[in-house]
C-alpha positions, 0 to 999 in steps of 0.5 A: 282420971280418964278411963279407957274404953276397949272397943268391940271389934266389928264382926266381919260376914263370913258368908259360905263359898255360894255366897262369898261373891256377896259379900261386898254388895251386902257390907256396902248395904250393912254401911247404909242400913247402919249410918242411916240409923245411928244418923236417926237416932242421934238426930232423934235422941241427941246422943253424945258421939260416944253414944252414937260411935257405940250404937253404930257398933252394936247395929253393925255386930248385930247385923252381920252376925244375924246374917252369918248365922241364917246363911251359914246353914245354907252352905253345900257342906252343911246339906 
């Protein structure tokens, strides 16, 4: 019996009003960070594709909510 694996949804960035027209500069960046590590490690580590789907996943969920979470108290609301 195959079992069903329920997917993380990616964290998207939730960048503040000063920074918003960031946004699509740093998701194209986050993109290349991330393929080019899973690219690495798969390589590396011969993972499986499920492996490299999940490690993709996790650098990106990690990436972007460390981004959000240092340029959220930069927002002119929070000063």
């Amino acid at each position: 019996m195959a079992t069903c694996e329920q997917k993380t949804p990616l964290t998207s960035l939730d960048l503040p009003n000063e920074f918003e027209d960031l946004t699509g500069i740093l998701q194209t960046d986050l993109k290349v960070i991330v393929a080019t590590l899973a690219s690495r490690a798969s390589e590396r580590l011969l993972l499986t594709r499920r492996e490299s789907q999940h490690l993709r996943r996790t650098l990106w969920n990690n990436l972007a909510r460390a981004i959000n979470e240092v340029v959220e108290p930069l927002s002119a609301d929070r000063r």
